[in-house]
C-alpha positions as CSV (number, residue, x, y, z in Angstrom):
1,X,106.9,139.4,143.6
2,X,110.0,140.1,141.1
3,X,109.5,139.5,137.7
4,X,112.1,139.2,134.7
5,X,111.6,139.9,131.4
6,X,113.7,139.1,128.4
7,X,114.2,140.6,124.6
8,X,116.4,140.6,122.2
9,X,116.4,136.9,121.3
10,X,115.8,135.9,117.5
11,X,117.4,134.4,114.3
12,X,120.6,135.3,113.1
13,X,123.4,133.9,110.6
14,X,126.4,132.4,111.6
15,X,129.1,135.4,112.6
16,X,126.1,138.2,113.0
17,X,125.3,139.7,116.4
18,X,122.3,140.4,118.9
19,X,121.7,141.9,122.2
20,X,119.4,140.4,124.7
21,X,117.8,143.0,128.0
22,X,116.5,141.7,130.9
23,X,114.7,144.0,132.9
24,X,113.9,143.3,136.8
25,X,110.5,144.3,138.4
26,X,109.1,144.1,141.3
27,X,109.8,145.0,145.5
28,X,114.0,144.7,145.6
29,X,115.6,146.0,148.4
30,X,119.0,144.8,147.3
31,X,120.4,143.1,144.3
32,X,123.6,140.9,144.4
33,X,124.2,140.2,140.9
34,X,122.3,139.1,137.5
35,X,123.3,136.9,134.5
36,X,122.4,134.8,131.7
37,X,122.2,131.4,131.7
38,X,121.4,129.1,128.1
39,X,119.5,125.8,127.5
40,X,120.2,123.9,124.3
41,X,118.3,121.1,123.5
42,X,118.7,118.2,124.8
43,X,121.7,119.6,127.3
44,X,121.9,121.1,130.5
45,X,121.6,124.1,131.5
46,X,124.9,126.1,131.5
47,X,126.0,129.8,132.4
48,X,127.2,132.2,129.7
49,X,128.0,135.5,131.7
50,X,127.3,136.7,135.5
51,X,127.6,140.5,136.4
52,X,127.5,141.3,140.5
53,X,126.7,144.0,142.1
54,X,130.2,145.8,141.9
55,X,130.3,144.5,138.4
56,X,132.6,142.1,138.6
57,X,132.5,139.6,135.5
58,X,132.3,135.8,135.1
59,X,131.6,134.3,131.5
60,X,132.2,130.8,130.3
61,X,134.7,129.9,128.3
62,X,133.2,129.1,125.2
63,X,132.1,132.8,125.0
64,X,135.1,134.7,126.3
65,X,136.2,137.2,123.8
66,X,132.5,137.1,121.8
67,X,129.8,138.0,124.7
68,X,129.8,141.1,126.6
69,X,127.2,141.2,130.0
70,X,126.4,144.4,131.2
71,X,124.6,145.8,133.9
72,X,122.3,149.1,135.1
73,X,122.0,148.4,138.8
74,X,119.6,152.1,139.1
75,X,117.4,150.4,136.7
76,X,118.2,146.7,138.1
77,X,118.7,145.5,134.2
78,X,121.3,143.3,132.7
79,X,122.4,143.3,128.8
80,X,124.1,140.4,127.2
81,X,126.1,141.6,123.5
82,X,127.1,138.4,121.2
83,X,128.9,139.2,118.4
84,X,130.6,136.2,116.1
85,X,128.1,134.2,116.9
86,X,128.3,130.2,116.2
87,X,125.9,127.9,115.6
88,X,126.7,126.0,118.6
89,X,125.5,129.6,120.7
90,X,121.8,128.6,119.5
91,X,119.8,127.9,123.1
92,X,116.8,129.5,124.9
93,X,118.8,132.4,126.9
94,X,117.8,132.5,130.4
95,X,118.1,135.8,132.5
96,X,118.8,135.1,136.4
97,X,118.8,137.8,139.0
98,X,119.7,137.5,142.8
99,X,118.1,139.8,144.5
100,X,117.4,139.7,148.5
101,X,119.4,136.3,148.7
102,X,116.7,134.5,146.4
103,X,117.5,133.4,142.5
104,X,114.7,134.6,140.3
105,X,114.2,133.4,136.9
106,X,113.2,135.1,133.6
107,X,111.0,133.0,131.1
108,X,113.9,132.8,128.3
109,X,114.0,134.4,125.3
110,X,115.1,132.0,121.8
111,X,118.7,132.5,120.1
112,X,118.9,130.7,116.9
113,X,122.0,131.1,114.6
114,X,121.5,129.2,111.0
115,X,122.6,130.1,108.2
């Protein structure tokens, strides 16, 4: 069974920075990408930033410029750096690996930004 595991999250003010890990364990034979999706209250889920396996990136518009995603594929871990941060950034941050052509799911780790 593959497990995720997120840190990082916490509070911040409006324009400071954090960096959320996600580590992946667990059997994985072969990994096709991770990434980090966000929840807001009340809203849908949305993506932030995807990294695949070449390390090719994807990131939504609203954080283009701000959020950087990397990746250790030896280690199977993904890192997601905000900087200017806005209060609309605050949402649980979900991690999401695809590994072996299934989508696994970490348990989300809080970002709040209040000043």
């Amino acid at each position: 069974q593959v497990q995720l595991v997120e840190s990082g999250g916490g509070l911040v003010q409006p324009g400071g920075s954090l960096r959320l890990s996600c580590a992946a364990s667990g059997s994985i034979y072969r990994s096709y990408g991770m990434g980090w999706y966000r929840q807001a209250p009340g809203k849908q889920r949305e993506l932030v930033a995807t990294i695949s396996s070449s390390g090719t990136t994807n990131y939504a518009d609203s954080v283009k410029g701000r959020f950087t995603i990397s990746k250790d594929n030896g280690k199977n871990t993904v890192n997601l750096q905000m900087n200017s941060l806005k209060l609309e950034d605050t949402a649980v941050y979900l991690c999401n690996g695809r590994f072996d052509l299934h989508d696994y799911w970490g348990q989300g780790t809080q970002v709040t930004v209040s000043s």
